[in-house]
mmCIF file of the N, C-alpha and C atoms, coordinates in Angstrom:
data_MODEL
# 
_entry.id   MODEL 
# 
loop_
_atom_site.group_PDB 
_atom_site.id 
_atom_site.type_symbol 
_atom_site.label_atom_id 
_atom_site.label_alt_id 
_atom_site.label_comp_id 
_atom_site.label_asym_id 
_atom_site.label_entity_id 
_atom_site.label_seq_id 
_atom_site.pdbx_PDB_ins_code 
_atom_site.Cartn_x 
_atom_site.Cartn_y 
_atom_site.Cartn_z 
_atom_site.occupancy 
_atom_site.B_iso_or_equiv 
_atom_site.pdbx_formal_charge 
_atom_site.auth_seq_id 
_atom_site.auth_comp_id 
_atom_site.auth_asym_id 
_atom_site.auth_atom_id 
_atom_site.pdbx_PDB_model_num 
ATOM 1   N N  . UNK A 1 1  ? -22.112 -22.912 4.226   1.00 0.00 ? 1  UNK A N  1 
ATOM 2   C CA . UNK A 1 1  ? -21.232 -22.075 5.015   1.00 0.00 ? 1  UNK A CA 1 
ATOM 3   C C  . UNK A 1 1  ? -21.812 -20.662 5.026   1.00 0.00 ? 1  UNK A C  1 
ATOM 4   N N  . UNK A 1 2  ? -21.619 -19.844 6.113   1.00 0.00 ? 2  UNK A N  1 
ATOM 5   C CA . UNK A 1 2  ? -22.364 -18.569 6.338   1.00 0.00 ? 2  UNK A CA 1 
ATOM 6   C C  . UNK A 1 2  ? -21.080 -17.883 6.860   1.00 0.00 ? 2  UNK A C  1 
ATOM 7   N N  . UNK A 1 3  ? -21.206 -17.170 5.700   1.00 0.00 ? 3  UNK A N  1 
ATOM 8   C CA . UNK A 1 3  ? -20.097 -15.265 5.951   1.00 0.00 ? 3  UNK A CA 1 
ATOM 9   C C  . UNK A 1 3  ? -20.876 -14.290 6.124   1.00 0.00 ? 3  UNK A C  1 
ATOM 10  N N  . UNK A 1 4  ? -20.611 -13.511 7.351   1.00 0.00 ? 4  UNK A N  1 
ATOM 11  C CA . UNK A 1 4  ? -21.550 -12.050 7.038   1.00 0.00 ? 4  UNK A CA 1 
ATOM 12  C C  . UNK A 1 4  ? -21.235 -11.292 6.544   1.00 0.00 ? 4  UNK A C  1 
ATOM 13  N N  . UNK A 1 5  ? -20.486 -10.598 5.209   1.00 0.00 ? 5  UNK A N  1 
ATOM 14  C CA . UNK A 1 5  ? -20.029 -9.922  4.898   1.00 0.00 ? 5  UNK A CA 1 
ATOM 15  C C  . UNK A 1 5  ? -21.314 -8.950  4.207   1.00 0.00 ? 5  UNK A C  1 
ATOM 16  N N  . UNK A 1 6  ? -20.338 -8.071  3.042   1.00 0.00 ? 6  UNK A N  1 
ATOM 17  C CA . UNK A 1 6  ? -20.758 -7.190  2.267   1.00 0.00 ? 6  UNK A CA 1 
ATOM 18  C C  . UNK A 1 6  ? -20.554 -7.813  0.854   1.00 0.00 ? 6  UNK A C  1 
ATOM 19  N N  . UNK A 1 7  ? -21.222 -7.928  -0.034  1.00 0.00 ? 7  UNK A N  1 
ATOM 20  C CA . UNK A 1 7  ? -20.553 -8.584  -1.873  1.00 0.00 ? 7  UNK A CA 1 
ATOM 21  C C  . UNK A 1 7  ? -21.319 -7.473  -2.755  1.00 0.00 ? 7  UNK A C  1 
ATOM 22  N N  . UNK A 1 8  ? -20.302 -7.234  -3.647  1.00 0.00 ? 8  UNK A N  1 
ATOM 23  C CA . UNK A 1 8  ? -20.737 -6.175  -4.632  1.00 0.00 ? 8  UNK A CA 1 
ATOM 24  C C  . UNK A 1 8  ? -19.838 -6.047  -6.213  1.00 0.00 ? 8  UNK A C  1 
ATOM 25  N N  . UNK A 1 9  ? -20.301 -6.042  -7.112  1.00 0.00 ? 9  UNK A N  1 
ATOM 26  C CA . UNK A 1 9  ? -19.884 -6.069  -8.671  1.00 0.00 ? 9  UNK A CA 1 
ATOM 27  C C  . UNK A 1 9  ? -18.610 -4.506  -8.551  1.00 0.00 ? 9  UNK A C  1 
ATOM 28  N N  . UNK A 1 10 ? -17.979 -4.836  -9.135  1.00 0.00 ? 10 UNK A N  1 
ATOM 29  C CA . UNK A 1 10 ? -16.992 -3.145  -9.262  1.00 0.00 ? 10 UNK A CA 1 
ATOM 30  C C  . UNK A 1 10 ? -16.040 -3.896  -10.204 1.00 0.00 ? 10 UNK A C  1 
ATOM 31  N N  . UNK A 1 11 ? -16.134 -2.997  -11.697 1.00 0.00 ? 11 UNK A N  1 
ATOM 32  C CA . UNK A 1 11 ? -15.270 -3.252  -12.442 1.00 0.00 ? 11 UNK A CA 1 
ATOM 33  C C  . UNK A 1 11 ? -15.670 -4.541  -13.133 1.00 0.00 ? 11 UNK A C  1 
ATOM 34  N N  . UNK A 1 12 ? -14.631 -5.293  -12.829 1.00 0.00 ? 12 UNK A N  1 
ATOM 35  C CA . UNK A 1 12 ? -14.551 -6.788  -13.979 1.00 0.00 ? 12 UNK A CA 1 
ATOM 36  C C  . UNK A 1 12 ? -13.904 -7.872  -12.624 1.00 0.00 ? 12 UNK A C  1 
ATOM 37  N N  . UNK A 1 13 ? -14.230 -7.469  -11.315 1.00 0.00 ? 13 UNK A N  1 
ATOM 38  C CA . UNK A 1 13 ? -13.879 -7.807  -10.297 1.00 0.00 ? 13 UNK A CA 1 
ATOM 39  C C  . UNK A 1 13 ? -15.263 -8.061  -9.055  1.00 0.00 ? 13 UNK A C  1 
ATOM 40  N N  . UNK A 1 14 ? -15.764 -9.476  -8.477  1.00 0.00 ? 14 UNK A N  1 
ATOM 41  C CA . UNK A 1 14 ? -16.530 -9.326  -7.578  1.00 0.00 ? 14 UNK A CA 1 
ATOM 42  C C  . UNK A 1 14 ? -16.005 -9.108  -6.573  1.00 0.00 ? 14 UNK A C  1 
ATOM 43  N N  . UNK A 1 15 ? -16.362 -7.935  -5.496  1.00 0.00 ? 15 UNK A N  1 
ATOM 44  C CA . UNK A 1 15 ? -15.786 -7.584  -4.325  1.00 0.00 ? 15 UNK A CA 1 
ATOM 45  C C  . UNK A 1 15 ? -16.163 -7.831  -3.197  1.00 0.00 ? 15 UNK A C  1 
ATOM 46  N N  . UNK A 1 16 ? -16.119 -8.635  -2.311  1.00 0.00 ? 16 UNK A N  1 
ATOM 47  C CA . UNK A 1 16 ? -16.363 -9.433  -1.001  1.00 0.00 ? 16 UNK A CA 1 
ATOM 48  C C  . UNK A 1 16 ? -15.547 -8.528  0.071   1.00 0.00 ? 16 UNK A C  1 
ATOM 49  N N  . UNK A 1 17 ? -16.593 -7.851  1.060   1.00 0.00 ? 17 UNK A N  1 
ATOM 50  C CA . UNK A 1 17 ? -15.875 -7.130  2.300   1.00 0.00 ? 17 UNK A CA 1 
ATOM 51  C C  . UNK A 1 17 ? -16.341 -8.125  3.288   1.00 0.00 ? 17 UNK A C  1 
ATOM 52  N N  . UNK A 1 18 ? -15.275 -8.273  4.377   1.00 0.00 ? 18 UNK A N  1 
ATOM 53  C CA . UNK A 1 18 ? -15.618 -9.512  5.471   1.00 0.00 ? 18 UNK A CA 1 
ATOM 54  C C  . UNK A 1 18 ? -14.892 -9.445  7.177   1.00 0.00 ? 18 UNK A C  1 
ATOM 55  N N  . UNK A 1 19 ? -15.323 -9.380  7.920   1.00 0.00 ? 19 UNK A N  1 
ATOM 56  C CA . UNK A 1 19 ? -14.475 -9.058  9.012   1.00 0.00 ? 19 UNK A CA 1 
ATOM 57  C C  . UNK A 1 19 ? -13.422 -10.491 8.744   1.00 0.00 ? 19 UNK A C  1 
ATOM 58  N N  . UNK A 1 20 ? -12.286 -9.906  9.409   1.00 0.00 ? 20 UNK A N  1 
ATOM 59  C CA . UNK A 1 20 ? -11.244 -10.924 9.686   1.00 0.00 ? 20 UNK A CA 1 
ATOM 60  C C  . UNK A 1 20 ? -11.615 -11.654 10.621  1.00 0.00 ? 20 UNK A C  1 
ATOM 61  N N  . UNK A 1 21 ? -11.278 -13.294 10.861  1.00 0.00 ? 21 UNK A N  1 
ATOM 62  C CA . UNK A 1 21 ? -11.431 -13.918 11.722  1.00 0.00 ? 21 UNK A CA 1 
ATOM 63  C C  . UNK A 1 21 ? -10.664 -15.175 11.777  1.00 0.00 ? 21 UNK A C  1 
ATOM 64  N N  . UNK A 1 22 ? -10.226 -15.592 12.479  1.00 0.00 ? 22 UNK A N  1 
ATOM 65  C CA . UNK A 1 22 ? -9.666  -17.381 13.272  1.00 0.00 ? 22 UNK A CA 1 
ATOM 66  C C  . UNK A 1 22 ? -10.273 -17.854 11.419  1.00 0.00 ? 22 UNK A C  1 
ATOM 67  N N  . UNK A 1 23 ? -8.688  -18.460 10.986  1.00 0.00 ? 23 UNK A N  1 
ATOM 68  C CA . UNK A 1 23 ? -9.283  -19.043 10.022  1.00 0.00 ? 23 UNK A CA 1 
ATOM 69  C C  . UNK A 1 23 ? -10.124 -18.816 8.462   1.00 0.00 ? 23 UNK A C  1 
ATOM 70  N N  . UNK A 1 24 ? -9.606  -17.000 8.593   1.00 0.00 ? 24 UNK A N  1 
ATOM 71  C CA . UNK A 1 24 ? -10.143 -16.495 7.327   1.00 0.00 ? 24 UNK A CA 1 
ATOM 72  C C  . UNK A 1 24 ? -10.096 -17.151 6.278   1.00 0.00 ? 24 UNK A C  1 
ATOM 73  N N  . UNK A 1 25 ? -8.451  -17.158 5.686   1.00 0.00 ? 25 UNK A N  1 
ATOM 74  C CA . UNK A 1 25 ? -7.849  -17.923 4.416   1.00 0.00 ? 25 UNK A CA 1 
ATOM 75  C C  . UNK A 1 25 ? -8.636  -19.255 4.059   1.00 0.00 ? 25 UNK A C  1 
ATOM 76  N N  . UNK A 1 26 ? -8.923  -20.589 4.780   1.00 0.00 ? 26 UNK A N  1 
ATOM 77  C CA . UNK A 1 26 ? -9.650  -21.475 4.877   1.00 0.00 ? 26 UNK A CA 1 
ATOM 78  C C  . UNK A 1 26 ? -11.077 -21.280 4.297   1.00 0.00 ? 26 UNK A C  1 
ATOM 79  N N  . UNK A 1 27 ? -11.690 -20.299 5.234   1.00 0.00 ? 27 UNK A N  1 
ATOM 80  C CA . UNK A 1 27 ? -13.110 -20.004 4.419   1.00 0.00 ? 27 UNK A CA 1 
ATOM 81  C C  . UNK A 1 27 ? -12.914 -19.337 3.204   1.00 0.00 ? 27 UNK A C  1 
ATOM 82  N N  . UNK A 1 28 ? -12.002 -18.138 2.907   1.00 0.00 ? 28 UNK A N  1 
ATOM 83  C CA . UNK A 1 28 ? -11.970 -18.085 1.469   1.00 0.00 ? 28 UNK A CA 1 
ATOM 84  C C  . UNK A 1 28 ? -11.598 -18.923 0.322   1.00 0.00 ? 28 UNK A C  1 
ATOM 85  N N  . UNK A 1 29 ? -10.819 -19.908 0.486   1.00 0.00 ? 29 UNK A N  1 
ATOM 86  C CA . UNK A 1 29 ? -10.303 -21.320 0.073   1.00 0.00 ? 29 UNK A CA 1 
ATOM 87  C C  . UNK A 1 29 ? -11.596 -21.633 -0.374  1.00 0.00 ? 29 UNK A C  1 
ATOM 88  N N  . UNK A 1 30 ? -12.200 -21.916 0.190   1.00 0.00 ? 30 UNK A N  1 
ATOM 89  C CA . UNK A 1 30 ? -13.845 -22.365 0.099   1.00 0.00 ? 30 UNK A CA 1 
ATOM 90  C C  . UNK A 1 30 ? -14.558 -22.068 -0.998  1.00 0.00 ? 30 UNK A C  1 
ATOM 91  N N  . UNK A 1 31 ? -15.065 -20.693 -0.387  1.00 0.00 ? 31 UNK A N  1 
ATOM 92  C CA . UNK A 1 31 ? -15.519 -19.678 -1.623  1.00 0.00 ? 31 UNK A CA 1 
ATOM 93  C C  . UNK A 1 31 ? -15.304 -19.448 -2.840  1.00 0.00 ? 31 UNK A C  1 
ATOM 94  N N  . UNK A 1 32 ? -13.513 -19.363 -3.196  1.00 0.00 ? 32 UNK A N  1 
ATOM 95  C CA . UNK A 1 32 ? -13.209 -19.168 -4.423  1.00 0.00 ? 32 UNK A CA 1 
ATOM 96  C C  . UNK A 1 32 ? -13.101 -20.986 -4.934  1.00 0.00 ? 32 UNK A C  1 
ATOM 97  N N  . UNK A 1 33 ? -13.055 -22.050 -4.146  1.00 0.00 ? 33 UNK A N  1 
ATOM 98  C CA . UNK A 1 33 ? -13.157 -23.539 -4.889  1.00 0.00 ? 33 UNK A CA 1 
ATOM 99  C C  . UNK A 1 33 ? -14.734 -23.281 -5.486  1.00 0.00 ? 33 UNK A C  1 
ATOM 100 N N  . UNK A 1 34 ? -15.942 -23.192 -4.800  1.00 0.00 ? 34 UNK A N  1 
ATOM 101 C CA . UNK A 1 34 ? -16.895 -22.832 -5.046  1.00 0.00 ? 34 UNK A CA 1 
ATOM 102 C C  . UNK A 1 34 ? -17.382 -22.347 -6.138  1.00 0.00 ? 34 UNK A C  1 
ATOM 103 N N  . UNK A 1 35 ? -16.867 -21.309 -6.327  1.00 0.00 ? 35 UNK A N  1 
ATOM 104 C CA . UNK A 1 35 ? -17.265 -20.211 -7.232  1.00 0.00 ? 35 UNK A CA 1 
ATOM 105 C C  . UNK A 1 35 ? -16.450 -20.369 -8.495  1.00 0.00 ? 35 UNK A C  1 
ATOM 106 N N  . UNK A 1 36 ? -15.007 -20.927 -8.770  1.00 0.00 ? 36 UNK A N  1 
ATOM 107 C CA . UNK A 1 36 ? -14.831 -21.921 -9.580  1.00 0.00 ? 36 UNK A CA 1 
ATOM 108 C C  . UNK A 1 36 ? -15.207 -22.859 -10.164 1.00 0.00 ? 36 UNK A C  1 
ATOM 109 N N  . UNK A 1 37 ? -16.021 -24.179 -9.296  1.00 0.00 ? 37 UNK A N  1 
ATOM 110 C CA . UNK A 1 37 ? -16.611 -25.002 -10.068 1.00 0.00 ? 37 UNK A CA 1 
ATOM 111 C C  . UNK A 1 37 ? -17.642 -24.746 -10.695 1.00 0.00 ? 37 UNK A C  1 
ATOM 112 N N  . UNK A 1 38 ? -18.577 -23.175 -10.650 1.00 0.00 ? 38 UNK A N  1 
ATOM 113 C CA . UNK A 1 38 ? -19.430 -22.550 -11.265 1.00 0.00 ? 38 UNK A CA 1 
ATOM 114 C C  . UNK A 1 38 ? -19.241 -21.726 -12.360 1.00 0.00 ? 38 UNK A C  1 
ATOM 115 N N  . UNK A 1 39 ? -17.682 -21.488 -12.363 1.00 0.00 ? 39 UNK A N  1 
ATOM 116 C CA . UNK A 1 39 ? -16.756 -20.524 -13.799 1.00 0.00 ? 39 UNK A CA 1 
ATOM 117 C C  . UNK A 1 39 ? -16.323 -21.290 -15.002 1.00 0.00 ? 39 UNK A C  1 
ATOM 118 N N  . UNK A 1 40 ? -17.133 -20.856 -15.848 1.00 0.00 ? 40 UNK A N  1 
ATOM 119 C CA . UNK A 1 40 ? -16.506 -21.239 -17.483 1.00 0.00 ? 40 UNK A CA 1 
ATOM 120 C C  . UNK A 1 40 ? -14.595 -20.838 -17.286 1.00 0.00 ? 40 UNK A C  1 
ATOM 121 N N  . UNK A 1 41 ? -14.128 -21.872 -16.866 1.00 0.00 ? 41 UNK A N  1 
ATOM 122 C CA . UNK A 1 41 ? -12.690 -21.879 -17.526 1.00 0.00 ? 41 UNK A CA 1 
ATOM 123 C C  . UNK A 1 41 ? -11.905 -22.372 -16.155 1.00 0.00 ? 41 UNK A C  1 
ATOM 124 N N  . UNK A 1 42 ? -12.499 -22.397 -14.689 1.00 0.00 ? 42 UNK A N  1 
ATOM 125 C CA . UNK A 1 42 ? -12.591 -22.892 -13.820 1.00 0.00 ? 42 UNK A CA 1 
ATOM 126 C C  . UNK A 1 42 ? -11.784 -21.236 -12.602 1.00 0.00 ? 42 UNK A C  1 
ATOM 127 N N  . UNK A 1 43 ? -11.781 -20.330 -13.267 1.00 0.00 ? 43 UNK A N  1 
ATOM 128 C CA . UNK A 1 43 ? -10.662 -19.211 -13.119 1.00 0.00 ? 43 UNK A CA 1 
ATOM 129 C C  . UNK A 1 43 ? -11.115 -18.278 -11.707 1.00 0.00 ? 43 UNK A C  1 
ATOM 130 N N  . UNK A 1 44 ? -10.595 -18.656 -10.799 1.00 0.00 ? 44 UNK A N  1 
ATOM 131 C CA . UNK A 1 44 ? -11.427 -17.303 -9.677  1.00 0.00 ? 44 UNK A CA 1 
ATOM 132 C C  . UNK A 1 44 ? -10.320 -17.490 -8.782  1.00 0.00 ? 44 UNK A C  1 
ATOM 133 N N  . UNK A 1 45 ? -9.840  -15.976 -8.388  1.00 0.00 ? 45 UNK A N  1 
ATOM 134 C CA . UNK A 1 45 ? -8.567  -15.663 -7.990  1.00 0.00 ? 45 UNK A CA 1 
ATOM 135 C C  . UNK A 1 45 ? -9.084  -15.115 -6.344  1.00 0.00 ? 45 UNK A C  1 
ATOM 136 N N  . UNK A 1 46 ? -8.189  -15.026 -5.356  1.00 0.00 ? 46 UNK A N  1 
ATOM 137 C CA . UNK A 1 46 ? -9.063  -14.249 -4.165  1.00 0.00 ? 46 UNK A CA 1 
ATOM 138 C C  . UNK A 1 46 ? -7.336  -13.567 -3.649  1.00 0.00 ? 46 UNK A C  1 
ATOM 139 N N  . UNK A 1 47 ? -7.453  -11.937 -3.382  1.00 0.00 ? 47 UNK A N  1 
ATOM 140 C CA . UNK A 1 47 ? -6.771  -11.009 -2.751  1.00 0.00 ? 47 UNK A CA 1 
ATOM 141 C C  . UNK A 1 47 ? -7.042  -10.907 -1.684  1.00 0.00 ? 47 UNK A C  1 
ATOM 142 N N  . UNK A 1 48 ? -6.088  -10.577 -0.597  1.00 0.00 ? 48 UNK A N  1 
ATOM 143 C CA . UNK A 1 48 ? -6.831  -10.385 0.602   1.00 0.00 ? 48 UNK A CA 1 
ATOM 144 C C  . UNK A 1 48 ? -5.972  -9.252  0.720   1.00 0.00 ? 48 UNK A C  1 
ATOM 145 N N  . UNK A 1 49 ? -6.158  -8.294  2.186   1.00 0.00 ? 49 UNK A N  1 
ATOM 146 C CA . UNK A 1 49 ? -5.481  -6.756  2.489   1.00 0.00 ? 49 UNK A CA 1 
ATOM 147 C C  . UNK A 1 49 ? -5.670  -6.849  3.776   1.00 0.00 ? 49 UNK A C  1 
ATOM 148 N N  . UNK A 1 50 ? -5.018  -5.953  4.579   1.00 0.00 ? 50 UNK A N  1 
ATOM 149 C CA . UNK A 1 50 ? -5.281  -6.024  6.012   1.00 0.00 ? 50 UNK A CA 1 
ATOM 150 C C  . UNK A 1 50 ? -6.630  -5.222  6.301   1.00 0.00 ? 50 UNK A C  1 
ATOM 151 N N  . UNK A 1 51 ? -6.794  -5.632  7.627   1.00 0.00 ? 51 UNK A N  1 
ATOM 152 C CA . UNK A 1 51 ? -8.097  -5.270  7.706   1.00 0.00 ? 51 UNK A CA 1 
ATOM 153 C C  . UNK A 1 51 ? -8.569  -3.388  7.889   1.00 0.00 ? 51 UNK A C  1 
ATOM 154 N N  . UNK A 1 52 ? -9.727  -2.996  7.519   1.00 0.00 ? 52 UNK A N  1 
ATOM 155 C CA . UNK A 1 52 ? -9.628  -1.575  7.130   1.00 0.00 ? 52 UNK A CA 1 
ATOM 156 C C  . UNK A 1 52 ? -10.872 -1.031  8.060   1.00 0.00 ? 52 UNK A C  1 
ATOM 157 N N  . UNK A 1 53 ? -11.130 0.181   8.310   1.00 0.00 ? 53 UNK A N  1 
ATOM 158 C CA . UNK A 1 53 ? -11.961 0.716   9.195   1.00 0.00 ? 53 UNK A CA 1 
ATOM 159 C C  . UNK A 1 53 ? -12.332 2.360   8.342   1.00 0.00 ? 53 UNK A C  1 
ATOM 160 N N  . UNK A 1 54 ? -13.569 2.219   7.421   1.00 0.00 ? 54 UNK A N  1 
ATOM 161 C CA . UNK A 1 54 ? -13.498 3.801   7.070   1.00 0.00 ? 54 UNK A CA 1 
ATOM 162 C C  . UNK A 1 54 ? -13.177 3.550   5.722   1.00 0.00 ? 54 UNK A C  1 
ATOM 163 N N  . UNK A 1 55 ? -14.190 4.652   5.080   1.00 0.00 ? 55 UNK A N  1 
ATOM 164 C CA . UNK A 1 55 ? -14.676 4.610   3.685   1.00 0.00 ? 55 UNK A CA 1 
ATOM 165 C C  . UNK A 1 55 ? -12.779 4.919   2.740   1.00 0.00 ? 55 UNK A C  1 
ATOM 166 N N  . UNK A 1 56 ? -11.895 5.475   3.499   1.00 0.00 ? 56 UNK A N  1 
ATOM 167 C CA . UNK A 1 56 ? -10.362 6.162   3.005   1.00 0.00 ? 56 UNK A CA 1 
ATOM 168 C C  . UNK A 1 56 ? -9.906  4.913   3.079   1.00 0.00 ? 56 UNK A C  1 
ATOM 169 N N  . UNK A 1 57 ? -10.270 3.858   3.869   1.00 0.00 ? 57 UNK A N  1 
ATOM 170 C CA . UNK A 1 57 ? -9.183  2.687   4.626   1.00 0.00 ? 57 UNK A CA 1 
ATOM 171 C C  . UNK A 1 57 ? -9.886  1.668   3.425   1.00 0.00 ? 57 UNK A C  1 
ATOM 172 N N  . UNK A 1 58 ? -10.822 1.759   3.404   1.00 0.00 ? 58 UNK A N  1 
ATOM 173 C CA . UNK A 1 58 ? -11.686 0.520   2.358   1.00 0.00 ? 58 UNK A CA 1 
ATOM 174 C C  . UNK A 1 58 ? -11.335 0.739   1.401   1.00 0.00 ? 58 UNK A C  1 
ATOM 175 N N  . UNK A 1 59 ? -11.218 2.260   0.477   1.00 0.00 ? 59 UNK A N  1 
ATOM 176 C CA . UNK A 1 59 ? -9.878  2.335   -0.880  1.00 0.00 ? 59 UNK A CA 1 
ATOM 177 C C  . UNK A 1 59 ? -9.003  1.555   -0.909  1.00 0.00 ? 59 UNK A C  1 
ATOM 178 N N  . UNK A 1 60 ? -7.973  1.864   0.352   1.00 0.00 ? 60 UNK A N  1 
ATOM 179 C CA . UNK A 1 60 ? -6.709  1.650   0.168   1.00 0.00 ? 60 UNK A CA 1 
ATOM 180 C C  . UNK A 1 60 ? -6.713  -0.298  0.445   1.00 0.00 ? 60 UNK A C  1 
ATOM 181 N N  . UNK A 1 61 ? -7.950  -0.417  1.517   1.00 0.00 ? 61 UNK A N  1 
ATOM 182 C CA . UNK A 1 61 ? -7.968  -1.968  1.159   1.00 0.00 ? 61 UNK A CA 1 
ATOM 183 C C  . UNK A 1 61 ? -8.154  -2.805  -0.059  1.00 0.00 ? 61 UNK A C  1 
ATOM 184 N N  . UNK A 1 62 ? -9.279  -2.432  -0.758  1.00 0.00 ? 62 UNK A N  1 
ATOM 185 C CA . UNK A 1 62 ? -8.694  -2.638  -2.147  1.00 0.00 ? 62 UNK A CA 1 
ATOM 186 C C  . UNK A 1 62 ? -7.950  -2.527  -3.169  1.00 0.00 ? 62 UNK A C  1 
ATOM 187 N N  . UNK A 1 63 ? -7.067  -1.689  -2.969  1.00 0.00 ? 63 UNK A N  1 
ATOM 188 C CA . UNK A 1 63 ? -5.815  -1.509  -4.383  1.00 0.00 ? 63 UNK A CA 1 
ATOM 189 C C  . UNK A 1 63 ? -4.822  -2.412  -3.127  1.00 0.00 ? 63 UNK A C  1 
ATOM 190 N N  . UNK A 1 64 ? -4.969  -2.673  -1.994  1.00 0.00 ? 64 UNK A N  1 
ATOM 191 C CA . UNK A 1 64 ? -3.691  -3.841  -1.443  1.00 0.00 ? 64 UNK A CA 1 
ATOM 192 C C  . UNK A 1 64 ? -4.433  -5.621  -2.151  1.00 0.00 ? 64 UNK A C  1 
ATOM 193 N N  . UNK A 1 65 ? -5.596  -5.693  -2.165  1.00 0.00 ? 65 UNK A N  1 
ATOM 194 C CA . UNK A 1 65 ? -6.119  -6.952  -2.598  1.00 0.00 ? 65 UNK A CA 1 
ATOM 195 C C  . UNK A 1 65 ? -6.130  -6.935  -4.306  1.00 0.00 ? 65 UNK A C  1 
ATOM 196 N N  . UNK A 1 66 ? -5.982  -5.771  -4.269  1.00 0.00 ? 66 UNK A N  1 
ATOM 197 C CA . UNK A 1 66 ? -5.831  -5.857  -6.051  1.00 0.00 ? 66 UNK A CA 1 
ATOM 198 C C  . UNK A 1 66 ? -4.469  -6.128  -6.532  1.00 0.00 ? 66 UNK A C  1 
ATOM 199 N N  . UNK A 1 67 ? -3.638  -5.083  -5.749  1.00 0.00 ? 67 UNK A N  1 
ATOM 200 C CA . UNK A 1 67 ? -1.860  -5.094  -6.194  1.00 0.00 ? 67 UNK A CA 1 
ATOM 201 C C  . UNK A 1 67 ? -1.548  -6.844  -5.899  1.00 0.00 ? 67 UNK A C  1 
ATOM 202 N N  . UNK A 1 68 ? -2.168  -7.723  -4.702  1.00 0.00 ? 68 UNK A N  1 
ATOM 203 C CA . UNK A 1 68 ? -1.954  -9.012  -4.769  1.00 0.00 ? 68 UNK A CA 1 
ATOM 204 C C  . UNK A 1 68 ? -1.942  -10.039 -5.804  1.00 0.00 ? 68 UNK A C  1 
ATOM 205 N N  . UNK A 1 69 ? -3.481  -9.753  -5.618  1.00 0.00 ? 69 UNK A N  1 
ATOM 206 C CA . UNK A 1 69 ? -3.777  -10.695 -7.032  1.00 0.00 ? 69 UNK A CA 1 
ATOM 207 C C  . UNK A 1 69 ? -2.922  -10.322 -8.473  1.00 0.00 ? 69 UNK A C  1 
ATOM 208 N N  . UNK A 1 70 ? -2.397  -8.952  -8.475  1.00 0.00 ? 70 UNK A N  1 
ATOM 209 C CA . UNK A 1 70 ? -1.458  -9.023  -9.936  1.00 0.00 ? 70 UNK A CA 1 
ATOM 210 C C  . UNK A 1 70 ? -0.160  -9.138  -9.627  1.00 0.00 ? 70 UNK A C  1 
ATOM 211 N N  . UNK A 1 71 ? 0.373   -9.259  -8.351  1.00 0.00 ? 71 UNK A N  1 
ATOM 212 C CA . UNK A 1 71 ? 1.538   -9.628  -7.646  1.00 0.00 ? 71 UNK A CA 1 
ATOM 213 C C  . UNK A 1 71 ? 1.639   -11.645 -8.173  1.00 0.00 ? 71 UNK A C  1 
ATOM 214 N N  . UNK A 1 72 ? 0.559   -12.230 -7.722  1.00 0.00 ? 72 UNK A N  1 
ATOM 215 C CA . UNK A 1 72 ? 0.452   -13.210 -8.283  1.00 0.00 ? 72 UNK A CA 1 
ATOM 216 C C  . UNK A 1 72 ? 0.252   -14.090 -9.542  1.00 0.00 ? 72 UNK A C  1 
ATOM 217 N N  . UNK A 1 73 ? -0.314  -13.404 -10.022 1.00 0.00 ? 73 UNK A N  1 
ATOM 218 C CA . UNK A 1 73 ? -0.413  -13.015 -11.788 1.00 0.00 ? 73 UNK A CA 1 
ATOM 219 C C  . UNK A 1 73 ? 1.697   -13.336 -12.591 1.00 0.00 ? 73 UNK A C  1 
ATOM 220 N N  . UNK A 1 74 ? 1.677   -11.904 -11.862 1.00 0.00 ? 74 UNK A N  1 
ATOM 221 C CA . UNK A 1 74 ? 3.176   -11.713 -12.460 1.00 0.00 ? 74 UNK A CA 1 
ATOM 222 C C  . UNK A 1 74 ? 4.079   -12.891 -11.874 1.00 0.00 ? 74 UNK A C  1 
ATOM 223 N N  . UNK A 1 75 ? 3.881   -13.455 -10.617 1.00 0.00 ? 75 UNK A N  1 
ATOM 224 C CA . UNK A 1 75 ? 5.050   -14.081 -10.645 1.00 0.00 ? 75 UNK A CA 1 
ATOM 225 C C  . UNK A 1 75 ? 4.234   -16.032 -11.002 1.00 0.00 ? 75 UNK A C  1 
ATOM 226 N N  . UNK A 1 76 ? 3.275   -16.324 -11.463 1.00 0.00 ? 76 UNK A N  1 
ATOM 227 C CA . UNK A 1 76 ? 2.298   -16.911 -11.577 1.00 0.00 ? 76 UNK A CA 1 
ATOM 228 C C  . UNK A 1 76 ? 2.561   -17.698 -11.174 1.00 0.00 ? 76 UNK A C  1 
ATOM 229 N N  . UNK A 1 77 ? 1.566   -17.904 -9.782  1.00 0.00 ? 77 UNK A N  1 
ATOM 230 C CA . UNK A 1 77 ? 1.054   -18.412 -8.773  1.00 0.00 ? 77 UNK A CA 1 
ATOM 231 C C  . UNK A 1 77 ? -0.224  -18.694 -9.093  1.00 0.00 ? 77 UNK A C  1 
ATOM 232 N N  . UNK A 1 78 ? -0.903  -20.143 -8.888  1.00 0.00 ? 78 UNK A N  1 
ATOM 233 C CA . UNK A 1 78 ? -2.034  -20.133 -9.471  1.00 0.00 ? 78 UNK A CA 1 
ATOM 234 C C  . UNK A 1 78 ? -2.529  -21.060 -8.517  1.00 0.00 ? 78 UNK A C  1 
ATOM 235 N N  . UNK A 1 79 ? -2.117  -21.344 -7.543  1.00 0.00 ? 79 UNK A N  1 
ATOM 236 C CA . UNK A 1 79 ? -3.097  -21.648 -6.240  1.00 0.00 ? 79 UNK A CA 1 
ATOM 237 C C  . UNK A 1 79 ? -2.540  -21.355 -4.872  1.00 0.00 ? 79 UNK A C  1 
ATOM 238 N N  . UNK A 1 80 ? -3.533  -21.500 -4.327  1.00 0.00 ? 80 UNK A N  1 
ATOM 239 C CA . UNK A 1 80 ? -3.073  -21.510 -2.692  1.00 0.00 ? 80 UNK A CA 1 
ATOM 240 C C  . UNK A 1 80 ? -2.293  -22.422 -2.063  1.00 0.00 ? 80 UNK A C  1 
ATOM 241 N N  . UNK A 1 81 ? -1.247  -21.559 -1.201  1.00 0.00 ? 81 UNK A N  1 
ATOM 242 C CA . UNK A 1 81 ? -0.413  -22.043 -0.152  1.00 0.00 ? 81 UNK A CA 1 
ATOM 243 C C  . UNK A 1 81 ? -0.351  -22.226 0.611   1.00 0.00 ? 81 UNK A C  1 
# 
């Protein structure tokens, strides 16, 4: 499968930037099954945020994909819907 995105290490978190498209959720489904069956403990979580334009908008897109994933955490949710 081919994403054109951006991927980059930050924190204790890998960060995947990706245009939105027909079917996003599905391909990330993918990715994080993927990248799971490659994780000691099987553990890989995926946030998503609306889509952002601009180095101010790409902040705030990540603390919305971050506040998710601990949105899910807290009310523990541990797969996709």
């Amino acid at each position: 499968m081919w994403l054109c995105g951006a991927v980059g290490h930050y924190v204790d978190a890998i960060v995947a930037l990706y245009p939105s498209k027909d079917r996003v959720t599905t391909q990330i489904e993918e990715v994080r099954a993927q990248l799971a069956s490659r994780t000691p403990g099987g553990l890989v979580a995926c946030g998503l945020s609306r889509p952002a334009s601009g180095l101010n908008a790409l902040r705030e897109a990540y603390r919305e994909a971050k506040d998710a994933l601990n949105i899910a955490y807290e009310l523990g949710v541990s797969e996709a819907t």
